[in-house]
N, C-alpha and C positions, 0 to 999 in steps of 0.2 A: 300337371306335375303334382304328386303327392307331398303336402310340405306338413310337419310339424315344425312349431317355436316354441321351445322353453324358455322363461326366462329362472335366473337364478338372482339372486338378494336385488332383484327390481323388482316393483310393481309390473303385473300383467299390463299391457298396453295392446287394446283394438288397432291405435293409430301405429304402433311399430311393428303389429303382427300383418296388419295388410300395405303396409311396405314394403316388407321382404315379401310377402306374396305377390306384389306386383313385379318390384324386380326380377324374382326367380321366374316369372312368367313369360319373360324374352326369353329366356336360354331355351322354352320348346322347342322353337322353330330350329334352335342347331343342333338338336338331341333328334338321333332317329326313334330310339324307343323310351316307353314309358319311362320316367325319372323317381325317385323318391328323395326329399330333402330333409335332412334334420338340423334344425339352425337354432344353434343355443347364443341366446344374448343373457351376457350377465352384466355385473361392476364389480368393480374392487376397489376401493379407495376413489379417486380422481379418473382411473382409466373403464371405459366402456368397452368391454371385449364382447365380440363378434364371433361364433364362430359354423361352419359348415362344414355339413359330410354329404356328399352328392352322387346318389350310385345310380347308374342307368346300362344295363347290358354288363359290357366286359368295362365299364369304364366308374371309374373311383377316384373320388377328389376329397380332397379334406383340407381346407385352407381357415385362417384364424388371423384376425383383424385386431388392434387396439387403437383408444382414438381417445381424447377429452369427447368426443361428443361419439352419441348413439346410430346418428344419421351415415356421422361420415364415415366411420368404422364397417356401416353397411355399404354403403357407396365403394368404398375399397376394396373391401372382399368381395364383393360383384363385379367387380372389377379383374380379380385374381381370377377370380371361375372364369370369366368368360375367356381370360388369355388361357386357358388352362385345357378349357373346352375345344378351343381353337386349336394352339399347340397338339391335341390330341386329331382332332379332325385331318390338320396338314400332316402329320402321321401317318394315320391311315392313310389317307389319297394319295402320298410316297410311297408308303407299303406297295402296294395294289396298283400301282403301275411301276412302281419299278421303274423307270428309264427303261424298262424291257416292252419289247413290243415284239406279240403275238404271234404267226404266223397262221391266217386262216385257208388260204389258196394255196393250193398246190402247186398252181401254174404261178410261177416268181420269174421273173427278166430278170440276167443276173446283172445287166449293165446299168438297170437301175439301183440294184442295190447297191452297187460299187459306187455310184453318183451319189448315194445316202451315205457310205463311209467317206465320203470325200468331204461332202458338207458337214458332216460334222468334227470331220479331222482340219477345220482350217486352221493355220496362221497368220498372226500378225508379223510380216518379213519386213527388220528395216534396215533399209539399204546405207553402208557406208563407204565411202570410197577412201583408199591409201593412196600416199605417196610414200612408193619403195625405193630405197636405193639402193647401186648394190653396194657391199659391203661385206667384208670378212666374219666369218661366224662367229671372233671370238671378240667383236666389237658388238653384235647380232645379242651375243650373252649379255653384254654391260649392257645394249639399249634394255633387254630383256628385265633384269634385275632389278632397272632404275625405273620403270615403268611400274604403276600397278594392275596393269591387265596382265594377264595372266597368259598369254601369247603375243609374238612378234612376229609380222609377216615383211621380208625381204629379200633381197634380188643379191643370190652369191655370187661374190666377184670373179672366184674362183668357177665355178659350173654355168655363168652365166642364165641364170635357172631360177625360178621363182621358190622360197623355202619356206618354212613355217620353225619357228622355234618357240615352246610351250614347255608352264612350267607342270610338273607331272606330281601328283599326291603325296608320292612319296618322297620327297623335295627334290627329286633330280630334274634334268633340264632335259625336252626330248627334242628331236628334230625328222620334221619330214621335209624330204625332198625327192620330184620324181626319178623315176629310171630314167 
């Protein structure tokens, strides 16, 4: 990696300029192509700012650090590039696959495909069991009302018939019941 360090209203420092060169020396191995880094340390009063512009390929980062101290303000901002680098990396490998997958053979079993839309359309089903009774529709409405699920399932007295009473969007009350 190509590194320059400026400093600005500090003394030059061998010991803080081969710091950041060692740091920025991990992030090769996650850069696929050559890097260049320009990493300006300055001070201002009490705060030590840090800061970096990191171009490699299509990718550009520019992150900036403040710290009472020199060290840690680097430690930080190496810290930001590398989630940065990262963040980018898991990008691309979502990009570039997509959840989409390929199709190289021509010869495809469709009954394994359909076994792949199965597995991946599963649900979690959890089972509850009622006690219906029967009961007049327009008692069916009061349990309805006074409940806050949002359907009622019961056995009319009248049809003898298992029925469903739900409450509907547009505030009305519907009712299914079979033929």
């Amino acid at each position: 990696m190509q590194t320059s360090v400026t400093f600005k209203k500090i003394d030059p420092s061998d010991a803080l300029k081969s710091y950041v060169q060692k740091k920025l020396d991990r992030f090769d191995k996650m850069l696929d192509a050559p890097a260049e880094a320009n990493v300006v340390l300055s001070v201002e009063k009490i705060r030590h700012i840090a800061e970096i512009t990191l171009t490699c390929d299509k990718l550009k980062i520019h992150a900036k650090e403040e710290s009472e101290n020199m060290y840690s303000s680097i430690d930080t901002l190496m810290d930001k590039i590398k989630s940065q680098i990262t963040k980018h990396k898991e990008k691309q490998k979502n990009h570039m696959s997509g959840g989409k997958e390929t199709i190289k053979n021509d010869e495809i079993d469709l009954e394994d495909a359909g076994s792949e839309v199965e597995k991946k359309k599963s649900y979690n089903i959890v089972m509850e069991t009622l006690d219906y009774k029967p009961m007049d529709i327009d008692d069916a409405v009061i349990e309805l009302n006074s409940s806050k699920e949002s359907f009622f399932v019961f056995n009319n007295s009248r049809t003898e018939r298992l029925n469903v009473l739900y409450k509907r969007s547009d505030g009305n009350i519907g009712l299914i019941q079979p033929q």
